[in-house]
C-alpha positions as CSV (number, residue, x, y, z in Angstrom):
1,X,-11.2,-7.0,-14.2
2,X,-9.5,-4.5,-12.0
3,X,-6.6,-2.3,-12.7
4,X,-4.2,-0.7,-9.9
5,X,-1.9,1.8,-10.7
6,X,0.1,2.7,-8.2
7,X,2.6,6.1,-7.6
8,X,4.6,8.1,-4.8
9,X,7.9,6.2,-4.6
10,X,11.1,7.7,-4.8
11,X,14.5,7.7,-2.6
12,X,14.5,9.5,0.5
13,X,16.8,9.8,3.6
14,X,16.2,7.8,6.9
15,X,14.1,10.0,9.1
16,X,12.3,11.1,5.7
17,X,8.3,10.8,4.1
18,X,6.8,9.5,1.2
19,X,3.1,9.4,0.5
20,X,2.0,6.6,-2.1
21,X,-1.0,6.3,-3.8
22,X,-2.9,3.4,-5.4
23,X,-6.0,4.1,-7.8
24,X,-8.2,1.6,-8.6
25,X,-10.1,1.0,-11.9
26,X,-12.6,-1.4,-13.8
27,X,-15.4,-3.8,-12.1
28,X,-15.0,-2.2,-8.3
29,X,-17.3,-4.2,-5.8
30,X,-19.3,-2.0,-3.3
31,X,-17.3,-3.7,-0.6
32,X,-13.5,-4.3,-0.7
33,X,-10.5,-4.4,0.9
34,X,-7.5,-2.5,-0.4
35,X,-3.9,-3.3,1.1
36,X,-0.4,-2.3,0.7
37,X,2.8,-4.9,0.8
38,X,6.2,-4.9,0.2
39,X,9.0,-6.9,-0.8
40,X,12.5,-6.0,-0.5
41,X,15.4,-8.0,-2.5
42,X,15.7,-11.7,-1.5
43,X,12.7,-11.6,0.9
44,X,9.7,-12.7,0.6
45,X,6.4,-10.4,0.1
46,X,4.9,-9.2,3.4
47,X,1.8,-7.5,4.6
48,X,1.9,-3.5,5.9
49,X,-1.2,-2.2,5.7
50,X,-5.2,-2.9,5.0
51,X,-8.4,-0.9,5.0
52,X,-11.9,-1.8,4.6
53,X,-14.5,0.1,3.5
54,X,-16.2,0.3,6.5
55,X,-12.9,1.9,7.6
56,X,-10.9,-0.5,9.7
57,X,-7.2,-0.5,9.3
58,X,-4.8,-2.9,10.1
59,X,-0.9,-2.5,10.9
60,X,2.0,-5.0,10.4
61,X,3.5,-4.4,13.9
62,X,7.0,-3.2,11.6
63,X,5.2,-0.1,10.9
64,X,2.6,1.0,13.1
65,X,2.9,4.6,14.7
66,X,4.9,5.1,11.9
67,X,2.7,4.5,8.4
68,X,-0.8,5.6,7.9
69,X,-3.1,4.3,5.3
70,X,-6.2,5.9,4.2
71,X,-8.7,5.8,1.4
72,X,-11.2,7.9,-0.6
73,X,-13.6,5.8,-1.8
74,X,-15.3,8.0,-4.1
75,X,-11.5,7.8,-5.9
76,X,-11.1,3.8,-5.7
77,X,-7.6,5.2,-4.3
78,X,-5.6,4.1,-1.1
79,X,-2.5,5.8,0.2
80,X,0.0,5.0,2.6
81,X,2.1,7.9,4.0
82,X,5.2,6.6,5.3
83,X,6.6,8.6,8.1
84,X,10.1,8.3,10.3
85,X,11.7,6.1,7.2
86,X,14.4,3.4,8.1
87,X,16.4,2.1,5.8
88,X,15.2,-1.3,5.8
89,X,11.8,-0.1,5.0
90,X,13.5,-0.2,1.7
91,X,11.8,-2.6,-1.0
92,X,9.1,-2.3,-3.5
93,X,5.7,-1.7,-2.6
94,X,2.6,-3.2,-3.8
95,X,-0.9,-2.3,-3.4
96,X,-3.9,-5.3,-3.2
97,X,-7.2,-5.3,-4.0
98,X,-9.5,-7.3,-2.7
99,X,-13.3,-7.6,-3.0
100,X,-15.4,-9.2,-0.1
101,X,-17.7,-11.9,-0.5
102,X,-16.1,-12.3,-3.9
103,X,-13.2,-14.4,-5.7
104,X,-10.1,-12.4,-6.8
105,X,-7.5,-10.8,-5.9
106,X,-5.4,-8.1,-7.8
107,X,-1.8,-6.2,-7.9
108,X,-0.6,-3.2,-8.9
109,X,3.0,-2.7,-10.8
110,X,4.9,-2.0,-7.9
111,X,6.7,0.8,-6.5
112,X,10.1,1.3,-5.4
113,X,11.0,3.1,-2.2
114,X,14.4,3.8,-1.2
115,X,15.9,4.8,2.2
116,X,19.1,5.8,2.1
117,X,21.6,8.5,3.4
């Protein structure tokens, strides 16, 4: 079993940053892939952000230039700093773990960003 707890969110204006942060805990594999999604009300859940831990990242083509997501592995923890917000970048975010060459797939809670003036 793994656990994800994920924090950061909050309401900020458009233009604005937030910097989330997902730690992982329980039975981590050597090698996994941690992602971020969102989904805002009435849509459906899409993809952001992935890393690996041979470090390749991966960008929905929504946010690229303007969201980074990075990971310290000796942490279990990804984060995603969120740069140049728009207000439909608005939803709740979720972070993913996913081990390779392994069955399974975890969640976190969620966590709700807001971009509003």
């Amino acid at each position: 079993q793994v656990r994800l707890v994920e924090s950061g969110g909050g309401s900020v204006q458009p233009g604005g940053s937030l910097r989330l942060s997902c730690a992982a805990s329980g039975s981590i594999a050597s090698y996994y892939v941690m992602a971020w999604y969102r989904q805002a009300p009435g849509e459906q859940r899409e993809f952001i952000a992935a890393s690996t831990s041979g470090g390749i990242t991966n960008y929905a083509d929504s946010v690229k230039g303007r969201f980074t997501i990075s990971r310290d592995n000796a942490k279990n923890t990804v984060y995603l700093q969120m740069n140049s917000l728009k207000p439909e970048d608005t939803a709740v975010y979720y972070c993913k773990y996913q081990p390779i060459g392994a069955p399974g797939n975890y969640w976190g809670q969620g966590t709700q960003v807001t971009v509003s003036s």
